[in-house]
C-alpha positions as CSV (number, residue, x, y, z in Angstrom):
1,X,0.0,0.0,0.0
2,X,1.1,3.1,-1.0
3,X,1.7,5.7,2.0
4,X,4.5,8.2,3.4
5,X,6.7,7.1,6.5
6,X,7.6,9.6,9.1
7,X,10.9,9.7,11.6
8,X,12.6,12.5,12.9
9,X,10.2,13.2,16.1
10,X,11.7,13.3,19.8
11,X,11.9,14.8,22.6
12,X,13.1,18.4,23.1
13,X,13.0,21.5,24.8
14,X,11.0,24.7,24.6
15,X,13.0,26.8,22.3
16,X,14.3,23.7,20.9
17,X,14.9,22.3,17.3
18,X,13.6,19.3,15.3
19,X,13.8,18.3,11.6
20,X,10.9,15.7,10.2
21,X,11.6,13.9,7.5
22,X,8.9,11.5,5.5
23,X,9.3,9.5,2.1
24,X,6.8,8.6,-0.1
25,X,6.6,4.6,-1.1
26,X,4.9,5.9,-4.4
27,X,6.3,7.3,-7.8
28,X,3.6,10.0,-7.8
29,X,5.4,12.1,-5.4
30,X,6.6,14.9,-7.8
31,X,3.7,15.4,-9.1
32,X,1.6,16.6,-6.0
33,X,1.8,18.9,-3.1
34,X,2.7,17.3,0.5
35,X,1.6,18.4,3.1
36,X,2.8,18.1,7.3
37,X,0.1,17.6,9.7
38,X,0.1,17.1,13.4
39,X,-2.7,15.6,15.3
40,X,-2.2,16.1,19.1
41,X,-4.7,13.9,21.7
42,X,-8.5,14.7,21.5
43,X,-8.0,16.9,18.4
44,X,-8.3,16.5,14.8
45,X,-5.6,16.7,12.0
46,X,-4.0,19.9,11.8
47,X,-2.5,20.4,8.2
48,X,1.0,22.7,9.4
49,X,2.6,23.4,6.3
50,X,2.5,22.8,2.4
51,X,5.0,22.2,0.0
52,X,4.0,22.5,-4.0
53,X,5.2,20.5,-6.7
54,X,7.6,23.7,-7.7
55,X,8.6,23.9,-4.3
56,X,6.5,26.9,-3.4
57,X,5.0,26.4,0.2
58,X,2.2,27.7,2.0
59,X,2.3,27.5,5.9
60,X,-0.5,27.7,8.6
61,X,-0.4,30.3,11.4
62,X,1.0,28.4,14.0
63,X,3.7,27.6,11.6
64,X,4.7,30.9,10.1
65,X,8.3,32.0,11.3
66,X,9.2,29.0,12.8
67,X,9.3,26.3,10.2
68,X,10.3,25.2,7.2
69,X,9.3,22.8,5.0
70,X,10.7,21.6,2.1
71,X,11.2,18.8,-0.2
72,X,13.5,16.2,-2.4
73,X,11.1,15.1,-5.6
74,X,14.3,12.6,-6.4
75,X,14.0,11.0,-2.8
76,X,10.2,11.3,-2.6
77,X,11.1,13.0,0.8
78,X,9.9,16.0,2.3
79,X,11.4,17.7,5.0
80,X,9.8,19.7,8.4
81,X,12.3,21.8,10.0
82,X,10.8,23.1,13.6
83,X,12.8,25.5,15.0
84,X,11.5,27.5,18.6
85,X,9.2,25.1,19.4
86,X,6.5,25.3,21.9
87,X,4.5,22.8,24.4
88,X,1.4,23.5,21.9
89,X,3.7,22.5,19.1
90,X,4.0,18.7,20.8
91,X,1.9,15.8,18.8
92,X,2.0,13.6,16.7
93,X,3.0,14.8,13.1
94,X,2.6,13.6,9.2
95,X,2.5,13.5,6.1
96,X,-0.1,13.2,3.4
97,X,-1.3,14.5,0.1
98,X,-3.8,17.0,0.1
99,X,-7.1,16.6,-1.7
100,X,-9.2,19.7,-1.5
101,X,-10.4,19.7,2.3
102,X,-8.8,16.2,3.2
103,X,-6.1,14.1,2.0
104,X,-6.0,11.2,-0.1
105,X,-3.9,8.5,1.1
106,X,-4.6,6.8,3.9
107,X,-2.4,8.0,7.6
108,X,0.8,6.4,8.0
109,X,2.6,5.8,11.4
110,X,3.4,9.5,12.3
111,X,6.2,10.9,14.1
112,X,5.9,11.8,18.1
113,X,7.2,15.1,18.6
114,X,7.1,15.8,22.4
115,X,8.3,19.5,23.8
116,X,9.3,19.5,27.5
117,X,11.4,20.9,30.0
């Protein structure tokens, strides 16, 4: 089954750093915008940031200023760098393609990414 798998996600600090990174089992990848959602406990997906096919990217508001996303069409990976990140910012966090208000590949595994002091 085609899906993306997540790693990067730990532990850290307030004010700390992490970078995601998820690949893409496909060969559609370079063809479609990716996008990084989190999902922290009780709430719903949360779509973070967006990276086009060009490598334009469009980020939420609770992204903006603090990460970066990015991507590598020949290693159907992209990339979520976190920088100053925040208790709020803990949960767990992947990737998907989206398809107008949802996505259309089914959830992979995720990435825990847990900010504490």
């Amino acid at each position: 089954q085609v899906t993306f798998v997540e790693s990067g996600g730990g532990l850290v600090q307030p004010g700390g750093s992490l970078r995601l990174s998820c690949t893409h089992s496909g060969n559609i990848f370079r063809i479609y915008s990716v996008g990084w959602y989190r999902q922290a406990p009780g709430k719903q997906h949360e779509l973070v940031a967006t990276v086009l096919p060009d490598g334009a990217t469009v980020y939420g508001d609770s992204a903006k200023g603090r990460f970066s996303i990015s991507r590598d069409n020949a290693k159907n990976t992209a990339y979520l760098q976190m920088t100053n990140l925040k208790p709020d910012d803990a949960a767990v966090y992947y990737c998907n393609l989206p398809l107008g208000r949802g996505v259309s590949e089914p959830w992979g595994q995720g990435t825990q990414v847990t900010v504490s002091s």
